[in-house]
Structures are given as structure tokens and as C-alpha cells.
C-alpha positions, 0 to 999 in steps of 0.5 A: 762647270768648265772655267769659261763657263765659270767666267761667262757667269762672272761676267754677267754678274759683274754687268747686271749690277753696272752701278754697285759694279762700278761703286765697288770699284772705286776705291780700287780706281782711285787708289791705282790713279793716285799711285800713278800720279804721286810716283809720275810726278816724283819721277818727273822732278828728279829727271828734272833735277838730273837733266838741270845738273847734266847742263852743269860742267861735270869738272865743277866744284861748288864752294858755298857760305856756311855748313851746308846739310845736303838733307835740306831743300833749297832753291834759287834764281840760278838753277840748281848751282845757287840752291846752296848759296842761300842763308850763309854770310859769305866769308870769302873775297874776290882776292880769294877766287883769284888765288884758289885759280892761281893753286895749279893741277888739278885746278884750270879756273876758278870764278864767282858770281853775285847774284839778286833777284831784279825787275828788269824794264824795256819801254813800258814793259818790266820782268821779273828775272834774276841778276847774275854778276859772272866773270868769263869762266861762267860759260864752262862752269854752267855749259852756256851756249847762245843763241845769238850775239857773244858772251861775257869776256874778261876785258868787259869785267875788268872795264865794268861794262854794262853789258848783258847777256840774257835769258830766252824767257827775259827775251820773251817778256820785254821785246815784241815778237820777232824783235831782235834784243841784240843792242838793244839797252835794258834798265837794271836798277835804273842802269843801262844795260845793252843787250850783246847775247841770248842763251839757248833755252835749258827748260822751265823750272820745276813748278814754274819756279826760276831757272836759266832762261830767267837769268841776266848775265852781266859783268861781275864788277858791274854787278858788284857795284850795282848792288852793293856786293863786297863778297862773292856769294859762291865760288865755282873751282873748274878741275881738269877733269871729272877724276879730279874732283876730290884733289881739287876740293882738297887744295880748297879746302887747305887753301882757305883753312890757311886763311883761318876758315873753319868748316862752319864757314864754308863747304865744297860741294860736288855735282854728283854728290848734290845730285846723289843726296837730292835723289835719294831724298826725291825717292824716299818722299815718292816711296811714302806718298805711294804708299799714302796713296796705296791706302786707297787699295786696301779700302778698295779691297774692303769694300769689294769684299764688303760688296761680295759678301752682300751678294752672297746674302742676297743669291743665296737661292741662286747658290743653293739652285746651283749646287741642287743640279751639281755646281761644286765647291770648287765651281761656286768657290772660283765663280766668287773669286772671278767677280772679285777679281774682275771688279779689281781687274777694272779697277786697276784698268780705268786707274791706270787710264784715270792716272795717266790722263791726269799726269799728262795734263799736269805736265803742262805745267810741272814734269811728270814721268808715268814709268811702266814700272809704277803702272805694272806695280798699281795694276798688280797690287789690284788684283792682288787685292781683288784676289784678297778681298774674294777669298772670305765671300768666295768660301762663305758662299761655297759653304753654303748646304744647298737645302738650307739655301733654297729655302732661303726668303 
């Protein structure tokens, strides 16, 4: 028998059984999808991740309360810049901020924020969204741009003005449709705040949760007063350059060294070091739920070879006919193995399909990224598993003495 007879006769084996095809089948079709989906959705999360530290200055250093482990997780109102502020008792003071800005090359700026999660209200409407007490440098350090009105200056923090610039999302909460925020007075604890700018949007949060278009930007002083802050909660030290980051977190660390700070009170933080841990974690935890999800496979592949030794039993008659007229080993051996893998082959096929569909629905909600390298990845483990899983039905078949098969009842 030549190969695409071999395979026209594969074929309609697979069609004639269309239920027990398709329930074989399942496990390969569930495994492929999951894979996709768990590695999509890890994917997803660390371009996210990536994308939210890009809008960050690369010549930034974050100074944060406390001996910060980058293995842990954390979140914050602020995006990825508070992530780290949480959980510590700052020790540093305003003072401090103005000193380490005053340390010289390779240190332009330093600035520091408050910050508080806070129900804003406009009328009869409220939004939860975060306050963010900044000086005039913030606009470096986070890569601010506006989409209307100016952003916060020095003359405003020195005069505690209560002024606010705010997020998309704020805007989209408090005000109608097509009204312009710009002037218009928010409350903030039961303080006027008037409107003087809105930021460009930067995305929603992974999984919904707080980002940069949640955020009120108003005056540091203002702030400070507002909710009691006698100690800024991060320090943000602006280098000249990206190449100067580690002589820059150097002077910190010898300036507040100076002041009796231990390493257990404070630690220096860089954008690519964050990003680089944050990473590595997001990979290994994608890596262990693939590889969850990949159990799926192996059980797919049991029960295709389940299903095919099954059928040998029951076309016993069947293969002794075919070796009475001249089918060889080889041909019953390959006409086995071909259903085996086309039953994978299918598997892998509507996996891959189910998979996709199903992170594109949930990047609706969260990111997700389906790259061709996990689709390439489940697809090839199925039919590595569809080849496994024939090999001992295929042989058993192919063993078969074609007397003792015809006489099979």
C-alpha cells in the first residue's frame, strides 16, 4: 500500500468513529488550549509591565523605606514607581530630598511624593482614584505629558495651592460627556481643588487594578497637609544620564549613610534592575503553569493510545483481512500510527484555535499576548504525543498473525 492510500484509510477511520474521534481528542484539545492561554496571558503581564516602566525616566532612581526583597510582589495606586513604597516607615525627611538635589553631577533633581488612596466627588458624582502629593520634577520622573491645561510648578508647591492635575479616568467618572474639567473645583477631603490639567492616558491596569489615569497630582505641601504626611514616602534622585545611574545611587547611599541610615532603612532602586527581577519571576511562574497546563497533553496522549488499542481489538478481522490479501507490517504499522497522529494533528488544531479565541476574549479585560512561539510549542508537543501514544497500539496491531485475526469473533 502506497502512503496516501495508507492515509485515505486513516482518514476515514478517524471520520466513521466522529464521537469517539472527537472524545479522544479532548484531552489533546484542552491541554494545546491551556497552554496557550496560561503563556498568552503571562506574556501579556510582562509586556504590560515592560510598557509601564518604559513610561517611567530611564535616568531615574527610586529611593524606598525599608530593605526591599525584588522577589516580592507589590502594587500600588501610582503604577509601578509605588510598588515598592509600601510597608515601610519612611525615615526620610523633605530636607533630605532637597539635599540629596543639591549633591551635584551626576544628580540634576531629586523630588518626592505623598501619596493616599482617596474618594474624589464632583456634584452628586465620587471616584475612587488615588492622591499623588508631587513637586515640578514629577513631570521628568514619571514622563508626564497633558493633554490640556499646565502641570504643577514650584511657585504652586511653595504656596500650597490647591490646585489638581488629573487622570483620564478621574475625568471620565466626574464630568458629563464632553465637559471641560479644566476650572472646574473638585473635593478632596472635604478641600477645594481646582482643575488646571489632564494627562495623557497611559492604559488601564493590569487586571483593572490602579494605574496612572487614576491618579490626582496636586502640590506636595498641599498634600502633606491634607493628610497629615510629615515624611515623604519615596524619594525620585533624576541622574544626567542613564550611564549614570550607579554613581548617583552611589552619593545616596553615602549621603543618607551620613545621616545614620542603615540598609535596613532605606534601599535605591533602579528601572532596569525592578523590570529585570520582575521578569524573571513573571517567566518562571508562565514556565510552571505551562507546564500545569501541559499535563493535559500527557493524559490526552493516554487516552488516544487508550482508544487505539481498543480498536485494534475490535478490527481484529479487519487486520487479519488486510495482511490475508498483502498489507505488510510496515503498512498496518504506519496505518495505526497515521490515525494516532491525525487524532493529535486535530487536537492540536482546534486547541490552538480554542486557545486563541479565549485570550482574545480576555484581553477585553486583562493583556494578553498569544506569541507564535507558544502556538508552535503546544502544536508540536501534540503530535509529539500523538506519535507516542500510537507507537504501542500501532505495533500490537502490526503483530497481529493474520490466521488467528480472521478467526477472530
Amino acid at each position: 500500500m502506497d502512503t496516501i492510500e495508507l492515509f485515505r484509510t486513516a482518514t476515514m477511520a478517524v471520520r466513521v468513529n466522529k464521537t469517539r474521534s472527537f472524545l479522544t481528542a479532548l484531552g489533546i484539545i484542552i491541554g494545546v488550549a491551556s497552554v496557550i492561554l496560561l503563556v498568552s496571558i503571562g506574556n501579556g503581564l510582562q509586556a504590560y509591565i515592560t510598557e509601564q516602566f518604559k513610561q517611567l525616566g530611564s535616568n531615574v532612581l527610586f529611593v524606598v523605606p525599608g530593605k526591599v526583597n525584588l522577589g516580592g510582589g507589590g502594587g500600588g495606586g501610582g503604577g509601578a514607581r509605588s510598588a515598592f513604597a509600601g510597608g515601610f516607615t519612611s525615615k526620610f525627611t523633605f530636607e533630605d530630598v532637597q539635599n540629596i538635589g543639591r549633591l551635584g553631577d551626576p544628580i540634576s533633581a531629586a523630588s518626592s511624593a505623598v501619596t493616599k488612596s482617596i474618594t474624589v466627588k464632583y456634584r452628586n458624582k465620587t471616584y475612587d482614584a488615588t492622591l499623588d502629593g508631587v513637586d515640578e520634577n514629577i513631570k521628568q520622573v514619571m514622563n508626564l505629558e497633558l493633554t490640556s491645561g499646565t502641570m504643577i510648578n514650584r511657585p504652586m508647591v511653595e504656596r500650597s495651592q490647591a490646585v489638581a492635575v488629573i487622570g483620564p479616568k478621574v475625568v471620565e467618572n466626574l464630568f458629563a460627556a464632553g465637559e471641560d474639567p479644566l476650572g472646574r473645583e473638585i473635593d478632596i477631603s472635604g478641600r477645594k481643588f481646582k482643575v488646571i490639567g489632564v494627562t495623557v492616558s497611559k492604559g488601564g491596569g493590569f487586571g483593572g487594578g490602579g494605574d496612572q489615569d487614576s491618579i490626582v497630582f496636586v502640590p506636595l505641601t498641599a498634600a502633606a497637609k491634607l493628610i497629615g504626611a510629615k515624611n515623604p514616602a519615596e524619594i525620585f534622585v533624576i541622574a544626567t544620564s542613564p550611564d549614570a545611574m550607579s554613581q548617583a545611587a552611589t552619593k545616596v547611599k553615602n549621603y543618607l549613610y551620613r545621616k545614620k541610615l542603615t540598609n535596613d532603612d532605606f534601599t535605591v532602586l533602579e528601572p532596569t534592575q525592578i523590570l529585570s527581577t520582575i521578569n524573571s519571576v513573571l517567566g518562571t511562574i508562565t514556565g510552571a503553569l505551562s507546564g500545569i497546563a501541559a499535563i493535559s497533553l500527557v493524559v490526552g496522549g493516554i487516552g488516544i493510545a487508550n482508544i487505539m488499542l481498543v480498536s485494534v481489538t475490535e478490527r481484529t478481522r479487519e487486520i487479519g483481512l488486510r495482511k490475508a490479501v498483502g498489507a505488510t507490517y510496515r503498512d498496518i504499522l504506519t496505518q495505526f500510527l497515521l490515525e494516532a497522529i491525525l487524532l493529535s494533528v486535530l487536537g492540536g488544531m482546534i486547541g490552538i484555535l480554542l486557545g486563541g479565541g479565549l485570550a482574545w476574549l480576555l484581553s477585553r479585560f486583562i493583556s494578553t499576548a498569544v506569541t507564535p512561539g507558544s502556538v508552535v510549542l503546544a502544536f508540536g508537543i501534540s503530535c509529539l504525543v500523538g506519535v507516542t501514544a500510537g507507537i504501542a497500539p500501532a505495533m500490537r496491531a502490526a503483530k497481529l498473525d493474520p490466521i488467528t485475526a480472521l478467526r477472530w469473533e
